[in-house]
N, C-alpha and C positions, 0 to 999 in steps of 0.2 A: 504494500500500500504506500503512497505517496502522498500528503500532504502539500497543498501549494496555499500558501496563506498567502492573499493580498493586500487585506489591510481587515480590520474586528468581521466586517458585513463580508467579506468575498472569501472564499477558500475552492479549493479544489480537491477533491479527495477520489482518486485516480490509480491505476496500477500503473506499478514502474515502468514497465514495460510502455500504455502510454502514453508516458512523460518521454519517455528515451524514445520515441518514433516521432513526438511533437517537437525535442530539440534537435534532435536528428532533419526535419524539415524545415530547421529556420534557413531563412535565404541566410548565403554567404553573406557576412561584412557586419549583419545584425549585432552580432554579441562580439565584447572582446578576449581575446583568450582568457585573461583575469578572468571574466564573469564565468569562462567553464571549468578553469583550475579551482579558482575561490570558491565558486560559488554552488553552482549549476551538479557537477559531480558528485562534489560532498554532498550536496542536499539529497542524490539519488539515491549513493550509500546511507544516508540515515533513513530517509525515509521523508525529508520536510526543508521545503525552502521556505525561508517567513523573508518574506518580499519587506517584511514593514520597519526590520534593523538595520535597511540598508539605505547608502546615501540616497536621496531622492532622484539622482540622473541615473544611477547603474538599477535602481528599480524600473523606474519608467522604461527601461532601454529594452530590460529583461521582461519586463510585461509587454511590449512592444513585440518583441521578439518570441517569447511565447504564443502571443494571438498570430502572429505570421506563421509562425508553426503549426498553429493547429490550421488555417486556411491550407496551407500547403500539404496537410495529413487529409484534408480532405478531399483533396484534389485527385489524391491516389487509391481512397479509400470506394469499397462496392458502392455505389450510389442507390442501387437498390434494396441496399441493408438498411434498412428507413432508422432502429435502432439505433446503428450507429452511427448514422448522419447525425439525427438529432443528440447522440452524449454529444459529440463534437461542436453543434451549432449550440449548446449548454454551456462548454466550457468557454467558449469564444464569448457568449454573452455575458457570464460571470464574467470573463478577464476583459471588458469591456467598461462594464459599470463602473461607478465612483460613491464611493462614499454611502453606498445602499442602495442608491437610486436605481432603477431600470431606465 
């Protein structure tokens, strides 16, 4: 299980596997190595990245970079798996919103 906390209102709670297929599909240039040595691999070995102890640019960057990840995971994914379309159009919404709001 994986853990993606945004901030108190947004989390994600996902298997590893796909977290590792969502960062796996961020376009090149997105994230900087730092965000996958520091941050992004450790969190997949624990099990939890908390988006909300990090400086406000490398979060933004890495929410940023996760919702391209999941557009680009869905790109590849069956379309007629309507399930898994919609976890994915889920997590895209959550890492979208602000502050609770829809």
């Amino acid at each position: 299980m994986m853990i993606v906390v945004f901030d108190d209102d947004r989390e994600w709670y996902i298997q590893g596997s796909a977290f590792e297929y969502i960062v796996e599909s961020v376009p090149a240039g997105m994230l900087q190595d730092e965000d996958l040595v520091m941050h992004l691999r450790p969190a997949r070995a624990m099990g939890l990245l908390n988006l909300q102890g990090m400086e406000p640019d490398r979060a933004d960057r890495i929410v940023a970079a996760l919702s391209e990840g999941v557009v680009g995971r869905m790109g590849r994914i069956d379309q007629s798996n309507k399930e898994l379309v919609e976890f994915y159009r889920g997590l895209l919404k959550i890492a979208a919103r602000r502050g609770g709001n829809d």
